[in-house]
Structure formats: C-alpha cells, structure tokens
NUMAR-743216 format. One line per field, with one value per atom (N, C-alpha, C, CB): residue number from 1; residue in three letters; atom name; x, y, z. Coordinates in Angstrom, 2 decimals, m for minus. Each point is the difference from the previous one (the first is absolute). Glycine has a CB too. Layout:
N
pos = [NUM | ...]
code = [ala | ...]
site = [CA | ...]
xx = [X | ...]
yy = [Y | ...]
zz = [Z | ...]
This chain:
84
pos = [1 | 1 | 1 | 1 | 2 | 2 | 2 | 2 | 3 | 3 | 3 | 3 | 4 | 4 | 4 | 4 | 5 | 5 | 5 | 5 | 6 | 6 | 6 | 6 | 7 | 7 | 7 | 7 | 8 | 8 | 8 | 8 | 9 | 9 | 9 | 9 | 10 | 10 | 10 | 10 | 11 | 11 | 11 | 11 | 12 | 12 | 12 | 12 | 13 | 13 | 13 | 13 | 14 | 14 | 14 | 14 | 15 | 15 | 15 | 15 | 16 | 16 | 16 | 16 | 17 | 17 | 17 | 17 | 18 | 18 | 18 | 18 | 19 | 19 | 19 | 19 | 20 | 20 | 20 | 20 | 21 | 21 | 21 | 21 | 22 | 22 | 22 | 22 | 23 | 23 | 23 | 23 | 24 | 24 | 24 | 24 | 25 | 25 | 25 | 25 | 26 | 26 | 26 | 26 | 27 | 27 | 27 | 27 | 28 | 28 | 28 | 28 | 29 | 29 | 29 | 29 | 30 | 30 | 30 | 30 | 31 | 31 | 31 | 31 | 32 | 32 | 32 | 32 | 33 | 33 | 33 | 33 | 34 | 34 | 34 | 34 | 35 | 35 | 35 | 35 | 36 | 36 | 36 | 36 | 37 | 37 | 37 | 37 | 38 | 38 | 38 | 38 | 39 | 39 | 39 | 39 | 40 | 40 | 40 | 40 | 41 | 41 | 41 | 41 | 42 | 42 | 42 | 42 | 43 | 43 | 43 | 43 | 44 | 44 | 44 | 44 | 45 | 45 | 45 | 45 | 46 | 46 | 46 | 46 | 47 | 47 | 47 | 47 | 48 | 48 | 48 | 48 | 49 | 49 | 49 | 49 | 50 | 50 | 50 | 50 | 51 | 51 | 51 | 51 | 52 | 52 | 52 | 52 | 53 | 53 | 53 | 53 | 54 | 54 | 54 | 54 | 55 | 55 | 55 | 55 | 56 | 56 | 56 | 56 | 57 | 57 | 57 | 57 | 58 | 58 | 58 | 58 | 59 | 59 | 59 | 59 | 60 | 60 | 60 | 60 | 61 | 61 | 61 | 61 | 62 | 62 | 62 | 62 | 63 | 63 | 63 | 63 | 64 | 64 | 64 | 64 | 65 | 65 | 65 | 65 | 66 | 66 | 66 | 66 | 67 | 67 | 67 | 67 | 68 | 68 | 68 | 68 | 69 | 69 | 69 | 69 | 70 | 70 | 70 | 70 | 71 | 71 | 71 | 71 | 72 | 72 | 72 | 72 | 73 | 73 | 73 | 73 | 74 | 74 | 74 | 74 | 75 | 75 | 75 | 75 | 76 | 76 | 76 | 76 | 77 | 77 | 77 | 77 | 78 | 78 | 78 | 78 | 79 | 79 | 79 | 79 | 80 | 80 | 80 | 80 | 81 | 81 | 81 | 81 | 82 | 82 | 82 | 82 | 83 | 83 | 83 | 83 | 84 | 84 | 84 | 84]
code = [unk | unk | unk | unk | unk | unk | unk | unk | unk | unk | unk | unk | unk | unk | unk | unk | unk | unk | unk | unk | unk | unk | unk | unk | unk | unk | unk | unk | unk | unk | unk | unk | unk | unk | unk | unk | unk | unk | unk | unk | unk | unk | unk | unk | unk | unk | unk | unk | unk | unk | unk | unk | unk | unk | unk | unk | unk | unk | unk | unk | unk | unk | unk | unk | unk | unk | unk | unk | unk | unk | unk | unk | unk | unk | unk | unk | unk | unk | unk | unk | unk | unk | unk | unk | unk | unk | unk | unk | unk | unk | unk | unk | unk | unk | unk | unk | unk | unk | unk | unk | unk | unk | unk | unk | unk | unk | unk | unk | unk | unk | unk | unk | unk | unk | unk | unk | unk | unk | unk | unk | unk | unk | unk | unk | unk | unk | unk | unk | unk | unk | unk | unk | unk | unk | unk | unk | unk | unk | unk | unk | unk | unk | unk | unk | unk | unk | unk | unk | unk | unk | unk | unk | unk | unk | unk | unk | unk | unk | unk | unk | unk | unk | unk | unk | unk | unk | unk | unk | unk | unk | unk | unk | unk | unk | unk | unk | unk | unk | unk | unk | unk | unk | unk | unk | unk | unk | unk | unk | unk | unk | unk | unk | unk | unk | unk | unk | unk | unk | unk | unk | unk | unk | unk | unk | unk | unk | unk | unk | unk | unk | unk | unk | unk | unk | unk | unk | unk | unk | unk | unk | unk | unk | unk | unk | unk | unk | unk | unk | unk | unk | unk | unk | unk | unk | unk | unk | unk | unk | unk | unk | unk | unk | unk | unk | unk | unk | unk | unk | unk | unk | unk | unk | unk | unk | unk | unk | unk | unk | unk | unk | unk | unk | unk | unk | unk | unk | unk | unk | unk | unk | unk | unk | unk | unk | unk | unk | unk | unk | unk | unk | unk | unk | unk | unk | unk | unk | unk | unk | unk | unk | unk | unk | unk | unk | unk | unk | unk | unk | unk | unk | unk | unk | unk | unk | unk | unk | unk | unk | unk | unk | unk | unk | unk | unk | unk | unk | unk | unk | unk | unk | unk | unk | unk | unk | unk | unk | unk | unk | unk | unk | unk | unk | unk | unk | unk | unk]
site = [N | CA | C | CB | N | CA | C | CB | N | CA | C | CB | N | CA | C | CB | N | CA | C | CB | N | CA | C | CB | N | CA | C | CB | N | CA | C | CB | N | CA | C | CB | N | CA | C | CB | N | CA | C | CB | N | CA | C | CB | N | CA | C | CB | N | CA | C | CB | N | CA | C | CB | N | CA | C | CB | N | CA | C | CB | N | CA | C | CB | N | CA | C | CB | N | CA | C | CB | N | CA | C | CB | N | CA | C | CB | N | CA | C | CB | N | CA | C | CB | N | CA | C | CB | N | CA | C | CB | N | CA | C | CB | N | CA | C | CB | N | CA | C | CB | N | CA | C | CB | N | CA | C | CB | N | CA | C | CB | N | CA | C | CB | N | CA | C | CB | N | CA | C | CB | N | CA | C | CB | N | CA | C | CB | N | CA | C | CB | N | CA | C | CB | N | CA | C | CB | N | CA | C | CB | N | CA | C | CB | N | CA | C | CB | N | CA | C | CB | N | CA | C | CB | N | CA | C | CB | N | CA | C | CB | N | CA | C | CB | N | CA | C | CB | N | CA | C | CB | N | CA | C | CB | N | CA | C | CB | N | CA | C | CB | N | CA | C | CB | N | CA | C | CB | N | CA | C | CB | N | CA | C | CB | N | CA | C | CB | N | CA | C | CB | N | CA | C | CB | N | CA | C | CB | N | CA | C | CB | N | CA | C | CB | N | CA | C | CB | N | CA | C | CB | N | CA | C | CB | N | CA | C | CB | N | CA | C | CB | N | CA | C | CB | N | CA | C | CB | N | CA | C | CB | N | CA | C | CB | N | CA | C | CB | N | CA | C | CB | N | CA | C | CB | N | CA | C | CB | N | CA | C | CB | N | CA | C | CB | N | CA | C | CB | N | CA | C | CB | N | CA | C | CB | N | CA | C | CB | N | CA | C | CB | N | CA | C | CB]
xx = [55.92 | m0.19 | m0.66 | m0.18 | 0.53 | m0.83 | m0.37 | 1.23 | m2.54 | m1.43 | 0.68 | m1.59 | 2.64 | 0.58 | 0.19 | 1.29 | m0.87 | 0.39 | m1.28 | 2.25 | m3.27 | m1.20 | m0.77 | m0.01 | 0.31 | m0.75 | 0.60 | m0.87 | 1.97 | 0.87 | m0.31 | 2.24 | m2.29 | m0.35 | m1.54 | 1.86 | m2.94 | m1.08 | 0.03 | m0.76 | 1.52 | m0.68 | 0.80 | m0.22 | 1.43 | 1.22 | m1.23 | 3.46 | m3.81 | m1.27 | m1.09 | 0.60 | m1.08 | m1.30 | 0.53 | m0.71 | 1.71 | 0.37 | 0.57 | 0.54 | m0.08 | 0.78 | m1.70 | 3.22 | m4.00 | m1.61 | m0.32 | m0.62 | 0.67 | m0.54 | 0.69 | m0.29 | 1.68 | 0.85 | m0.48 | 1.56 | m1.67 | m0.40 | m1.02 | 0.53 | m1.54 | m1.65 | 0.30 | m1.20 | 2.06 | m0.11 | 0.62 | m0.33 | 1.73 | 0.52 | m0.72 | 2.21 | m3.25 | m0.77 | m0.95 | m0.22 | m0.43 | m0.50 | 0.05 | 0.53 | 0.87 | 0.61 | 0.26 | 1.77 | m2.44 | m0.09 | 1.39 | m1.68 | 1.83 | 1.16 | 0.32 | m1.23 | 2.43 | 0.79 | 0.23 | 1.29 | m1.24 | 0.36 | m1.31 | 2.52 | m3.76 | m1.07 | m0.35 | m1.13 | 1.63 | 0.26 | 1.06 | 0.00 | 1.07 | 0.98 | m0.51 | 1.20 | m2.03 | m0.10 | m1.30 | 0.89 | m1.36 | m1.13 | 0.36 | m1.59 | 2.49 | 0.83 | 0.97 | m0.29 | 0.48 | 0.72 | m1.00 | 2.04 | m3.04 | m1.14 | m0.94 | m0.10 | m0.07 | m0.65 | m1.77 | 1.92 | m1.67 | m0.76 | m1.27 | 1.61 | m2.74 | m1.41 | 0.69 | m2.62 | 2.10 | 0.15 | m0.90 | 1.42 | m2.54 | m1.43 | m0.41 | m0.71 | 1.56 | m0.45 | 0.77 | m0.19 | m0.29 | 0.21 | 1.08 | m1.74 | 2.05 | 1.04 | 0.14 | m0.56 | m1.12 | 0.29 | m0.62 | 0.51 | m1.05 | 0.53 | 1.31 | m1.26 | 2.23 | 1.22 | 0.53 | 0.38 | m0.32 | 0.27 | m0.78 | 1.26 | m2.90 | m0.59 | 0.74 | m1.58 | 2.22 | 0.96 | 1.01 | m0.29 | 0.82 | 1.55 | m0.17 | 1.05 | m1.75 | 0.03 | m0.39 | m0.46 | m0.26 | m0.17 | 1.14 | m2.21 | 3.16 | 1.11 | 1.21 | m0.89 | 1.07 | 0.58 | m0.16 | m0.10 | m1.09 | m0.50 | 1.44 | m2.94 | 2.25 | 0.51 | 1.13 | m1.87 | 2.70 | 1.28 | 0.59 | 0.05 | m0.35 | 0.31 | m0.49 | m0.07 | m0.86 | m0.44 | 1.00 | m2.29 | 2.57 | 1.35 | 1.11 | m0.16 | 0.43 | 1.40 | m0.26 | 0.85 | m1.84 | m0.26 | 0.09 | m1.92 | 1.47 | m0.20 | 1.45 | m2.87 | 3.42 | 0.90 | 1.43 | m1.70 | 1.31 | 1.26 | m0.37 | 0.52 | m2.02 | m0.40 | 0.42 | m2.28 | 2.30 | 0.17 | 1.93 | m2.33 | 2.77 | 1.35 | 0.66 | 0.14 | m1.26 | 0.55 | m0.47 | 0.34 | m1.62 | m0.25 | 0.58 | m2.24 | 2.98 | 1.05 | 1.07 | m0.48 | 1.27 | 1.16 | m0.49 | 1.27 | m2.22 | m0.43 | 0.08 | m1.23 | 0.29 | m0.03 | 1.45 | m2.56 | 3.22 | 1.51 | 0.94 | 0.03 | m0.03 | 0.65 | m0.49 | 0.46 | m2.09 | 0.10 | 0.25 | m0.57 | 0.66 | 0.07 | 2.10 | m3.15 | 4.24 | 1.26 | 0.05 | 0.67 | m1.32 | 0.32 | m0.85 | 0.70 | m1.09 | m0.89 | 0.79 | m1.89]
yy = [m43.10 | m0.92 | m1.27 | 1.91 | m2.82 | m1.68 | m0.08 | m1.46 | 0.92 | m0.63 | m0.61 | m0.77 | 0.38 | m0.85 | 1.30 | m2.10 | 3.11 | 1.18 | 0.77 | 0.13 | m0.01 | 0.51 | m0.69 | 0.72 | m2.22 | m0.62 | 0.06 | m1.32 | 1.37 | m0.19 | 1.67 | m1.81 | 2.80 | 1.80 | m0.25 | 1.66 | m2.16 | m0.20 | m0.85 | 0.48 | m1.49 | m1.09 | 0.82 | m2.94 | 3.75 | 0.60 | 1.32 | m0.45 | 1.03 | 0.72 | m0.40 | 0.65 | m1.71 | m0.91 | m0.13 | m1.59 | 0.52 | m0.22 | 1.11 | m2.19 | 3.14 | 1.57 | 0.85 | 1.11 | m1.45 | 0.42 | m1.14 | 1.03 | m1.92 | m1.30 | 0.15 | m1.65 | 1.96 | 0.18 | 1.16 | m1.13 | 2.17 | 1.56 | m0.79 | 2.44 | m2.55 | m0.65 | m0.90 | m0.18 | m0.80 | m0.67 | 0.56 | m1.58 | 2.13 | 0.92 | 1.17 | m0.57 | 1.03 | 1.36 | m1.01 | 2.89 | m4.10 | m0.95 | m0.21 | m0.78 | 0.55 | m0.88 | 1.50 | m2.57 | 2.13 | 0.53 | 0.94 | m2.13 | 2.86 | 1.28 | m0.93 | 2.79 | m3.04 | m0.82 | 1.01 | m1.44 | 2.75 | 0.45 | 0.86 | 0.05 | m0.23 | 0.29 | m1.21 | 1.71 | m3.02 | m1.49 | 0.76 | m2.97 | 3.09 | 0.89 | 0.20 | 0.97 | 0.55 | 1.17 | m0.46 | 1.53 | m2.61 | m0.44 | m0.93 | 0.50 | m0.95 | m0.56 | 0.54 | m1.14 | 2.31 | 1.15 | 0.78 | 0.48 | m0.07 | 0.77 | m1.06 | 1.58 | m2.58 | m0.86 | m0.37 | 1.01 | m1.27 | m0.27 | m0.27 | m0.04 | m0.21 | m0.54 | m1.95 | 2.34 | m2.61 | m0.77 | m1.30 | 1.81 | m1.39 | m0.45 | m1.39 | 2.63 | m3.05 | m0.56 | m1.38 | 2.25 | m3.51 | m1.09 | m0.93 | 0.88 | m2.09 | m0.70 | 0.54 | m2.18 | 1.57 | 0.24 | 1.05 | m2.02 | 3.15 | 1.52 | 0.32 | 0.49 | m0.61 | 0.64 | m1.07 | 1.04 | m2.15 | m0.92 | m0.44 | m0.70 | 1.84 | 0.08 | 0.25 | 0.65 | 0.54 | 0.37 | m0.62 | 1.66 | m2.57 | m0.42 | m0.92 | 0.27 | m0.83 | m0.75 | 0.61 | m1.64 | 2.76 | 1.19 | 0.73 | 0.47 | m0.34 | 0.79 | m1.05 | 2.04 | m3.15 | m0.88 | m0.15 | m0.77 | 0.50 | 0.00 | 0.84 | m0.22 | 1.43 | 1.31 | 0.36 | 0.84 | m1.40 | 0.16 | m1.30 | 1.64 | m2.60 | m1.09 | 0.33 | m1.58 | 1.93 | 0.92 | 1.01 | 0.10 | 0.63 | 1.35 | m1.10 | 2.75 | m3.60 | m0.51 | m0.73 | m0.28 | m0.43 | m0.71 | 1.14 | m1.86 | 2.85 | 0.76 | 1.01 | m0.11 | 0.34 | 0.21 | m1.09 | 1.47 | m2.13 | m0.97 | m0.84 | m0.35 | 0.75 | m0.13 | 1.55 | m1.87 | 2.60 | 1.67 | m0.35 | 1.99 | m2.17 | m0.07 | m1.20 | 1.34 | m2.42 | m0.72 | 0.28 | m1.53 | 2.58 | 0.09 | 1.13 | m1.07 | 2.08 | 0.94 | m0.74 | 1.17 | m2.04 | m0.70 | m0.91 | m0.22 | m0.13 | m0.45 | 1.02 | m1.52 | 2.44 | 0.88 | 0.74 | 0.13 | 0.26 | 0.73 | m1.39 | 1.76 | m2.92 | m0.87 | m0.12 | m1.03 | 0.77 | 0.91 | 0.52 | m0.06 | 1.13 | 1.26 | m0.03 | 1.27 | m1.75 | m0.05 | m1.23 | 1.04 | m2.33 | m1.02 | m0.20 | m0.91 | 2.12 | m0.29 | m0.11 | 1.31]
zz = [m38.77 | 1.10 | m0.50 | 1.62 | m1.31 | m0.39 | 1.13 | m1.64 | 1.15 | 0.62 | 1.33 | m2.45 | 2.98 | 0.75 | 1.37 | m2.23 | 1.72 | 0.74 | 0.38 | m1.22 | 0.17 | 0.44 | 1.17 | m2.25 | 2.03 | 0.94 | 1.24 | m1.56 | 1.60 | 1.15 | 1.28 | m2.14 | 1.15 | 0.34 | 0.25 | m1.85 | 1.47 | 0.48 | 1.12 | m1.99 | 2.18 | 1.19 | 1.29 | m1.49 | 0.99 | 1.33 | 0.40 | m1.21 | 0.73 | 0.24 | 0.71 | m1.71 | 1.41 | 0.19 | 1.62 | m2.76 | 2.65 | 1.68 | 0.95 | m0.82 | 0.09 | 1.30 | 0.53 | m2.03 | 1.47 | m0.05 | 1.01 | m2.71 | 2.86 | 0.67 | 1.34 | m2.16 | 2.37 | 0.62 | 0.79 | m1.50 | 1.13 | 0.76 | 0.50 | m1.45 | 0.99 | 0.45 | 1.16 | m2.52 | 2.89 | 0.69 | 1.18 | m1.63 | 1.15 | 1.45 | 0.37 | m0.49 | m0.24 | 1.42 | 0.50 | m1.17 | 0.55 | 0.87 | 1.79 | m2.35 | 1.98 | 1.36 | 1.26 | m1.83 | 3.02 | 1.18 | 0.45 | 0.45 | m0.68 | 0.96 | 1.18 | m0.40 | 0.24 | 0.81 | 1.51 | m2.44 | 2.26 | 1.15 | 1.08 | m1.54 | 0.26 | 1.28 | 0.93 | m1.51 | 0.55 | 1.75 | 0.83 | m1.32 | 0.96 | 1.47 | 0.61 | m0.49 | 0.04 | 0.31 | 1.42 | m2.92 | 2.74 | 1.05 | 0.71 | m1.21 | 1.28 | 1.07 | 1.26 | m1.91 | 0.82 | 1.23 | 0.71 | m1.40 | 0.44 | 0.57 | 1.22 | m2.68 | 2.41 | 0.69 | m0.57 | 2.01 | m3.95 | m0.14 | 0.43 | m0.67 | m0.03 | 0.69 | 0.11 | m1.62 | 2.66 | 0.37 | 0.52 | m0.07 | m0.30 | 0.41 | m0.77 | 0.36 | m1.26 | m1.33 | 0.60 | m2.29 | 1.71 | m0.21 | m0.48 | 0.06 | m0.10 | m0.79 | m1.68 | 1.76 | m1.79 | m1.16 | m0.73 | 0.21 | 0.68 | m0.42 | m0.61 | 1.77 | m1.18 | 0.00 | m1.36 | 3.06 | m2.92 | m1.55 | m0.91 | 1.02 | m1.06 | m1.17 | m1.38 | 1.58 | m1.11 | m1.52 | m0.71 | 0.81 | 0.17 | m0.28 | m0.98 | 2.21 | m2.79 | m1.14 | m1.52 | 1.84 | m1.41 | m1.35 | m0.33 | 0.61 | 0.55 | m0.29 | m0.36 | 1.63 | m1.38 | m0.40 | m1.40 | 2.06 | m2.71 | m0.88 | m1.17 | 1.55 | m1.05 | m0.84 | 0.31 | m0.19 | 1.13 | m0.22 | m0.71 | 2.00 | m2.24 | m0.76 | m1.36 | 1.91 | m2.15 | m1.56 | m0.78 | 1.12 | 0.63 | m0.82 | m0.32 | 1.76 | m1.46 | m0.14 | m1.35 | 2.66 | m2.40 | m1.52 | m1.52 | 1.61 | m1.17 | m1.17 | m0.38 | 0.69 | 0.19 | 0.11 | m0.47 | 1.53 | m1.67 | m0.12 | m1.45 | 2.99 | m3.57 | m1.48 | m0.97 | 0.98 | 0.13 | m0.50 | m0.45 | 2.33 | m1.50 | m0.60 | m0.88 | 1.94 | m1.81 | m1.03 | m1.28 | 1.49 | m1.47 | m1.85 | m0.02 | m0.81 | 1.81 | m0.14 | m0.96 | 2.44 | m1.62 | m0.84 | m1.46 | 2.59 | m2.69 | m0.95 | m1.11 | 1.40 | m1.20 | m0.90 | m0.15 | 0.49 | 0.17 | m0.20 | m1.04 | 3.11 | m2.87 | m0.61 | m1.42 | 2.13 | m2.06 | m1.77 | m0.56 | m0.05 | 0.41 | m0.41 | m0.04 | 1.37 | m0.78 | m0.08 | m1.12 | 2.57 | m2.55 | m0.72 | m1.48 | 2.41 | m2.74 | m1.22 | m1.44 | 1.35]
C-alpha cells in the first residue's frame, strides 16, 4: 500500500467515526410524531418549541458535509489505487 492509500483508509475511518457520532446526536425524528398524535406537553413557549431547531440544523448539515467528504476521499482513494 503507498502512503497515499494509507492516508486515504485513515481519514475514510476518521470521518465514518465522525459520521456515527453525529447521527446518534440528532433527535429521533419520530418521538416529535409520536407527541403530536399523543397531544404533546404543550405548556411551553415560542421559543420553547424552536430552542432546538438550530442545533439540529446544525447536525444535519454536518452529516451531509461529512458525508459528501466521506465519498469523495472514497473515490479518491479507489482512483489511486486503479491509476497507479
């Protein structure tokens, strides 16, 4: 393997690790449902209810970023490894 491939198997590692980490992060999309049908607590404020939405924004713009660096040092690294 050249140094080119090692690095490439360390950083695809580095980010699928970064990746897990950030998606158990982000809030269960279906316990919001699940309190809308139930009839959630309801007691709470404007900006109760859109405290979160910018943390979860956050981290779903994070998964995509890392994700879309995850497959380009995917193809990076595979094109070495065919064109050497």
């Amino acid at each position: 393997m050249t140094s080119l491939q090692v690095a490439g198997a360390i950083i695809m590692i580095l980010l699928s690790i970064a990746i897990i980490i950030i998606v158990l992060m982000q809030k269960d999309r279906q316990s919001n449902l699940s309190g809308a049908f139930v009839g959630g607590d309801s007691s709470g404020g404007f900006f109760d209810k859109t405290k979160g939405k910018h943390k979860e924004a956050l981290l779903e713009k994070g998964t995509r970023i890392l994700a879309i660096l995850f497959f380009i040092v995917a193809i990076g690294t595979t094109a070495v490894i065919i064109f050497r």
